[in-house]
C-alpha positions, -999 to +999 in steps of 0.1 A: -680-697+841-707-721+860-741-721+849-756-699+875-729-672+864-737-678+828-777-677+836-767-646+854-746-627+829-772-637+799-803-625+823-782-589+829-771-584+793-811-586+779-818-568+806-803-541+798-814-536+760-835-515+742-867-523+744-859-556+764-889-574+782-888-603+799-918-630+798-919-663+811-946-679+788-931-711+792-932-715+830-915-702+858-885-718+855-875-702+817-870-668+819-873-656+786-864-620+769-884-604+742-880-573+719-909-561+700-930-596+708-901-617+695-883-639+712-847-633+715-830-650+741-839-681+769-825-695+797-834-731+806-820-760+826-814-792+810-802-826+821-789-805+852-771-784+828-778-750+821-780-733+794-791-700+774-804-701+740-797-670+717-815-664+683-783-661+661-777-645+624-777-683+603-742-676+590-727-664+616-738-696+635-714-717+624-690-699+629-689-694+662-697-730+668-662-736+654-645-711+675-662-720+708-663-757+720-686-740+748-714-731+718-740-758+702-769-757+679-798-743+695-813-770+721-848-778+713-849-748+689-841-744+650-805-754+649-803-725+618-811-697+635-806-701+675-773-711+697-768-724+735-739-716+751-730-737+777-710-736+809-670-741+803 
């Protein structure tokens, strides 16, 4: 999966939630998806890389960093409770 079709899929997905709403408080280029006035979910570009940032449950973070090569601590965010996933 390429960026674009991981921006994509990420962007459909919180779409389609309960209560979803997407914002872009942080400029145009971030979209960014909100339930209840928190922040759930981002998609961002960085070093020509894209990625999504996902606020994770702390203990199941590192797990799935384990399992997937393709997911890192959060980018820019607190590395307890958010994830990126990157292209693979």
């Amino acid at each position: 999966m390429n960026g674009a079709q991981l921006h994509q899929a990420a962007i459909e997905i919180a779409r389609n939630l309960p209560f979803s709403q997407q914002d872009h408080p942080f400029g145009p280029e971030y979209e960014v998806f909100k339930i209840l006035e928190k922040i759930f979910m981002l998609t961002a570009e960085v070093a020509d890389v894209k990625i999504v940032n996902i606020k994770c449950d702390p203990y199941k973070s590192q797990e799935y960093q384990e399992l997937y090569s393709f997911i890192i601590p959060g980018y820019h965010m607190n590395k307890k409770h958010w994830i990126s996933i990157t292209p693979h």
